[in-house]
N, C-alpha and C positions, 0 to 999 in steps of 0.2 A: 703199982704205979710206975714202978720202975722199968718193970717190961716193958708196958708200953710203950714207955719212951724211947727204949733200945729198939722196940721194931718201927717206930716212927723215925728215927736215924737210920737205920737200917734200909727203910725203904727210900729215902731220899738219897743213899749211895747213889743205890739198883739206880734212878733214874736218872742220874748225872751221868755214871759212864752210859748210859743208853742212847742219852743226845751225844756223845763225843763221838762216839762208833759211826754215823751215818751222816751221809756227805750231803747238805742240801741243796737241791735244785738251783738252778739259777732261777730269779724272776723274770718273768717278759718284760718285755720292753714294751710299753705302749707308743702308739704311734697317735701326734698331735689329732686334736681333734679340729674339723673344721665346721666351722658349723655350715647347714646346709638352710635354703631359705624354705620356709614352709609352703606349701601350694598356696596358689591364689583362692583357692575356694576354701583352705581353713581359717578359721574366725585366729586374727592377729592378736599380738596381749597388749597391755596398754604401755605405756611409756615405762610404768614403775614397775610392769610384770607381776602384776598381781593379779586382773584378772582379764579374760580377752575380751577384745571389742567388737561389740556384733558389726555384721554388714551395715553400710549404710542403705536408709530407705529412697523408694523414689519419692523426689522432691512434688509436693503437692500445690498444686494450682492455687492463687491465694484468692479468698471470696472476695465477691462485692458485696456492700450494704447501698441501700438505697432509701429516699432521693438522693441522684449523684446530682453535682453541677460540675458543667465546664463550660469554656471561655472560648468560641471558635474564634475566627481570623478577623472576624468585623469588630471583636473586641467584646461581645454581646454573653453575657453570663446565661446560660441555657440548661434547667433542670430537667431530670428523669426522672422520673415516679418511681421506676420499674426498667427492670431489662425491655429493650425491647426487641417486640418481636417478626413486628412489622415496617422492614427499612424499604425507603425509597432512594436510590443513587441519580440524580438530574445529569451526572458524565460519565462517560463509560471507563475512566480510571476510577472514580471514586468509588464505582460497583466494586472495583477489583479489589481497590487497597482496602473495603470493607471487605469483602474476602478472605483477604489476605491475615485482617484480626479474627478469623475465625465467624464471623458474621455469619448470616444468609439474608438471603435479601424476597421480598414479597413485589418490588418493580424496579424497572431501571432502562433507560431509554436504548434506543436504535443501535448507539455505536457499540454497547456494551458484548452484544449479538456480531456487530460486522467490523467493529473496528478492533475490538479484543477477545473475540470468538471466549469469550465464557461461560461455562459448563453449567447453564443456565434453564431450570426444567418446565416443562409448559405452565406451570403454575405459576412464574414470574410475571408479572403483568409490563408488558411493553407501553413504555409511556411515551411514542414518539421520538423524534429528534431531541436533540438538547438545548436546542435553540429554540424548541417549537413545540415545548414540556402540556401534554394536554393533563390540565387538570381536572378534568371530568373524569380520566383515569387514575391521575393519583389518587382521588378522592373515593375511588372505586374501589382502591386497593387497602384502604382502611390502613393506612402508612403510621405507626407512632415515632417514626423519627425519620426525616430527610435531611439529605445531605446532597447541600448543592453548592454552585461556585459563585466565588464574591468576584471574579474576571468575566463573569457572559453578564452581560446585561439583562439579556431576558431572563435570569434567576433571580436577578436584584428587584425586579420589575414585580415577580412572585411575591418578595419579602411580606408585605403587610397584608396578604392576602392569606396566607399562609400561618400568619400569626395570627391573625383574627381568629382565623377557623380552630386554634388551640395546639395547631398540629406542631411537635419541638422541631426546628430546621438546624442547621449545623449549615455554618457557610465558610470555606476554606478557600484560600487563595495558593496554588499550587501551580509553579512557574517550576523550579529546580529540585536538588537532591533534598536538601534540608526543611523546603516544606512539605515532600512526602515525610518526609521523618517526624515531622511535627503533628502530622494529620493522622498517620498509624498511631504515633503514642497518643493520642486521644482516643482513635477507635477502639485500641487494644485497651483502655482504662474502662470503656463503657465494656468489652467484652470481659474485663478482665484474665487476659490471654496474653500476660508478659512473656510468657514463652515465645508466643509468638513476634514481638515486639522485639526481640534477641533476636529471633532466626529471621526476619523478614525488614529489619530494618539496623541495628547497630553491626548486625555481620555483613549488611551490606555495607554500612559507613567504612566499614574498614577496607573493603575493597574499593572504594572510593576513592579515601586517602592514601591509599597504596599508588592510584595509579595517576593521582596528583602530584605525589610524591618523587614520584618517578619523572614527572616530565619535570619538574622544578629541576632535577640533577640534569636532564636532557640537556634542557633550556641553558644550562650552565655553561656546554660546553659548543654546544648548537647554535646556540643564540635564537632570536624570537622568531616565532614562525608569522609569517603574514598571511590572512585567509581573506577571502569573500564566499560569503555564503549568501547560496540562491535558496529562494522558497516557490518553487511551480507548481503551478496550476493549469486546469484545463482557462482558466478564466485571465491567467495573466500571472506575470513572475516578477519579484520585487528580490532585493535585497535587502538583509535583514541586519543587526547589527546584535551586540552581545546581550541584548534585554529583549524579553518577551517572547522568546523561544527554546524548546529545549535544546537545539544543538549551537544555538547563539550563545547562551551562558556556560554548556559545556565548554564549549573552546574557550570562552576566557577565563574558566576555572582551571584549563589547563596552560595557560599561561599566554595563549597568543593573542594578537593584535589584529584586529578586524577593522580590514581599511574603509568599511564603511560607516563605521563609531563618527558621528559629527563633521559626515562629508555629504556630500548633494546626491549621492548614491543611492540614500535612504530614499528620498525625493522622485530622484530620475536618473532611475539605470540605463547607462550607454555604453554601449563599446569603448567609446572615446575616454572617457571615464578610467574602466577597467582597465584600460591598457595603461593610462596615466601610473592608477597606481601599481600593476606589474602582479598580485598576489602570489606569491610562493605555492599556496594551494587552492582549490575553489572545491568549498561543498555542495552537491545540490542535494535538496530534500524534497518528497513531493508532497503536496498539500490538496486533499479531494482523491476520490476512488478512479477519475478517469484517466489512466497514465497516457493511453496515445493523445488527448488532450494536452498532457501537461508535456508530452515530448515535444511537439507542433510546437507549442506556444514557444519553448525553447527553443529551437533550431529556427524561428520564425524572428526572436530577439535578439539571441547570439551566435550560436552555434554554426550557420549558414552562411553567418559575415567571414569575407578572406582573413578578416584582421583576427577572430578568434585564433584561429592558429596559431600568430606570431603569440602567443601571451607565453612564458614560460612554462606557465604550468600546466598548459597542455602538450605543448614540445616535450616535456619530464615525463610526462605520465602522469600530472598530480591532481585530477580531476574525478572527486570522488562524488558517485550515486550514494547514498548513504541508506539504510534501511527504514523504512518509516517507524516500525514499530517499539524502534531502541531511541531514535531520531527526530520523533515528527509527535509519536504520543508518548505521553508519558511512560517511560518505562518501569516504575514500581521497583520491584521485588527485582530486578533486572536493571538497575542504576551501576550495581556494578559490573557489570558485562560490557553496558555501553564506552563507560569512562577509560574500561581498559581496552576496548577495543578502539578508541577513538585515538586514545593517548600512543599505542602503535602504531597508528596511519601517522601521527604526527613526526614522531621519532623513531622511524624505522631507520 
């Protein structure tokens, strides 16, 4: 017992001078770490770091359940059985902004072909003029929902016609920006296509008010633009005022003064008139397919008289043709294009 104890001292000498004898290394130095961000395509950890977060998924289109009801513009509560499948459009915007919610359509009149060239295949059944809606056609086309305007007469003329027969109608009143916007978010609810409701209508609101926006700060430093706006025809030219047109309420959403608002101008356009009030700008817009008509008819009114000349704003330059398509029809999906291109002719 005692041995071993002396060679267990013995060995723990040996092994003290063994560390003293030998000189050790220095340690390295680590150099800070940084952290580095992990690629975009590896899955991230969650806030607590416990475990990662998958990708997110693509966002899913949300169903409809049916019968739906909705409330068009004449106030009138209008049920759906059923998606439908067979749409009739009585104006050739309404074709579009049904369109535009993802729709298809089985008929829809004249302008929809010549006034907004829409990619529209022989199987669309052409129901005429819009003013001159043949219902032997629509009735051909076996339509479960039409959608026609509470502003034509001869649509209104249809209503009880239309109801008897069972058929669902949808009637919209659509003058400006904000009742397209009210007329997609209902087609987009029958289609259930809020996707598209986003892309074809609140991202337009925002271009909108962008370029409202803009002429309000204009106008701030500008001060108010004065307009007259023409409406010509092959048939004869009036002046219009800020209601009942689409580039009549543009300009007074952008903030100017149309010397025709509650003067005899509405009534009876005259040179005499026009020069009285002097306008800062004049819009024209054409109205009807026959332009050298509607030049005639102008240059026959104004245009040809010595006195046009002296008005300012032909002296300036400030006498704009304006495009019908942004100007004259409804522009849809394109409300914001016109606002901003109208709001820079204003405050250039």
């Amino acid at each position: 017992m005692k041995l071993k104890r002396l060679l267990a001292a013995l060995l723990c000498l040996l092994l003290l001078c063994a560390c003293g004898t030998n000189t050790a290394a220095p340690a390295e130095t680590e150099s800070p770490k940084v952290p580095v961000a992990p690629p975009d395509d590896l899955p991230k950890t969650s806030a607590t770091g416990d475990a990662p977060t998958p990708p997110p998924e693509a966002t899913a289109l949300p169903t409809r359940t049916w019968p739906l009801t909705v409330t068009d513009d004449l106030g009138r509560e209008v049920t759906l059985s059923a998606p439908p499948e067979k749409v009739a459009a009585l104006i050739g915007s309404f074709a579009e902004t049904w369109l535009l919610a993802g729709g298809t359509l089985a008929a829809a009149v004249k302008d929809a072909w010549d006034d907004f060239n829409l990619p529209l295949g022989p199987e669309v059944q052409n129901l005429g003029t819009y003013t001159k809606v043949s219902l032997e056609q629509l009735f051909a086309a076996e339509a479960d929902l039409v959608l026609a305007s509470g502003n034509t007469k001869s649509h209104m003329e249809l209503r009880d016609t239309l109801e008897r027969s069972g058929v669902p109608v949808l009637y919209f009143n659509v003058n400006g920006f904000e009742d397209y916007l009210r007329m997609l978010k209902i087609c987009c609810d029958i289609t259930a296509r809020v996707d598209l409701y986003e892309q074809n209508g609140l991202k337009i609101q925002e271009q909108v008010d962008a370029a409202v926006d803009a002429a309000r700060q204009a106008k701030e430093t500008q001060g108010t633009v004065r307009v007259l706006l023409l409406r010509t025809a092959a048939s004869g030219i009036h002046a219009k005022g800020s209601t009942g047109t689409v580039l009549g309420l543009m300009l007074a959403d952008l903030g100017c003064e149309n010397i025709a608002d509650g003067s005899e101008l509405l009534e009876d356009l005259s040179i005499e008139r026009i020069i009285e009030a002097d306008p800062d700008r004049i819009f024209i817009v054409q109205q009807g397919n026959d332009s050298a008509g509607a030049e005639q008819t102008l240059r026959e009114a104004l245009t040809d008289n010595p006195a046009w000349a002296g008005l300012t704003a032909v002296k300036e330059g400030r006498v704009h043709t304006m495009d019908r398509s942004l100007f004259h029809f409804k522009p849809n999906n394109r409300w914001g294009q016109a606002y901003a291109e109208l709001e820079a002719i204003l405050y250039e």
